[in-house]
N, C-alpha and C positions, 0 to 999 in steps of 0.2 A: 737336747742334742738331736741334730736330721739324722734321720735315717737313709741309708743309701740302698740301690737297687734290690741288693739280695737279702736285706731286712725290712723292706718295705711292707712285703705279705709275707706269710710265709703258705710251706708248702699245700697246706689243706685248704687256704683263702685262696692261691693260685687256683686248684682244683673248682673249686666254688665258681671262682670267673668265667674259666673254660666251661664249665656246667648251664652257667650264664648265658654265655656265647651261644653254646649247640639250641637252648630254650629260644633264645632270641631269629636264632636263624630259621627258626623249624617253620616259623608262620611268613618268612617273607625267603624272597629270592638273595637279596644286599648280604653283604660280607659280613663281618664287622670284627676287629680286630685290637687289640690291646701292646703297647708297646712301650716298656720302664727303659729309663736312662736317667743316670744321675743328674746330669746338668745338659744346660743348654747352651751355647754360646752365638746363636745367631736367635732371629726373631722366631718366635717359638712356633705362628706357623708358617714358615720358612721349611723349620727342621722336619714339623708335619707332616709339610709335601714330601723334602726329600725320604723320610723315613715310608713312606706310602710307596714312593718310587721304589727303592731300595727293598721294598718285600715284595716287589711288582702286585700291587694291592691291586695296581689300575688294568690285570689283565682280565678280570671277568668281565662273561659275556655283556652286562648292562653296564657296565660301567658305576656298579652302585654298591661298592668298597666302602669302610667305613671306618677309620683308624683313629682310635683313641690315644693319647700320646701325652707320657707324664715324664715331663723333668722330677722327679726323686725331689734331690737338694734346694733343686731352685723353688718348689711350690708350685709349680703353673702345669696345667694341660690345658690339650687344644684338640677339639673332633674335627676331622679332617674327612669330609666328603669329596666323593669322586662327581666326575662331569657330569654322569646320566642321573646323579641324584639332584645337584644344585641345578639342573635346566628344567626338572620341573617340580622343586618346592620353593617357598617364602625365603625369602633372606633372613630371616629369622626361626628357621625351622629348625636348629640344632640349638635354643635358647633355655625352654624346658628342659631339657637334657645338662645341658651346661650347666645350670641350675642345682638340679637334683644331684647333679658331680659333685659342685662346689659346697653346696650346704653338708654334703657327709664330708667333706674332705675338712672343712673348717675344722670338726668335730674331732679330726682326727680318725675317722672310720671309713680308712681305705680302699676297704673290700668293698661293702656296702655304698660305696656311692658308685664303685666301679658296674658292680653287680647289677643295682636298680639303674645308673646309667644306661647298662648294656640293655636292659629288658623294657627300658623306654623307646633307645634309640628302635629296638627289631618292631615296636609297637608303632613306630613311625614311619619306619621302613615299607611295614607291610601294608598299609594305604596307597603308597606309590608303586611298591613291587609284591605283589602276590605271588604267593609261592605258587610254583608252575608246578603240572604234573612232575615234570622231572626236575629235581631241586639238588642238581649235585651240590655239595660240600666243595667249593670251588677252589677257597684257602685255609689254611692250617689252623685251627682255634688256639691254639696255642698262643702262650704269652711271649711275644718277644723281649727279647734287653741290648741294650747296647752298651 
């Protein structure tokens, strides 16, 4: 049987992510962001974008936001980079990441592909965006739902 948004992790794997998050963020400038919904009903990164929009991911300063975004029921997520990241990495630069997503999630091990996901993406991050002397916490680590 699927599991839907609020059984997907529970509360101490949520913590774990967010823990994830602040790790990933400390060595680069870039966002990076996690967001559960049950389903999806337009093209999945369609929803990506607009859920990026809709957390105003795309207000930091470099433009280098980073939203992970998992339909629950349906199976599918999608990493959704912002402008200033995609104008200067590979079109294939979110592949290992996607990767290391997909083979935990196969598995059934949620947390953990979210977790190693997140700690790959901030390690790919930080090639392009090095963390600057001043490294505010730009958005919320917290997990979103819709």
């Amino acid at each position: 049987m699927s599991q839907d948004v609020e059984a997907f992790l529970t509360t101490i794997e949520e913590q774990e992510i967010v823990e994830a998050i602040r790790i990933a963020e400390k060595n680069t400038s870039g966002e990076i962001r996690v967001h559960l919904e049950n389903t999806c009903n337009t093209p999945i990164e369609l929803r990506a974008l607009e859920v990026f929009s809709l957390l105003k991911m795309n207000n930091t300063k470099q433009r280098n936001g980073v939203l992970i975004y998992v339909a629950v029921l349906d199976h599918k997520f999608c990493i959704y980079g912002d402008l200033g990241i995609n104008k200067v990495v590979p079109n294939n630069f979110w592949d290992d990441t996607k990767n290391t997503i997909q083979n935990h999630f196969k598995k059934g091990h949620f947390k953990q592909g979210l977790v190693d996901g997140i700690l790959q993406a901030g390690q790919e991050l930080k090639v392009h965006f090095p963390s600057q002397s001043d490294n505010p916490n730009q958005l919320s680590n917290t997990i979103s739902k819709g």
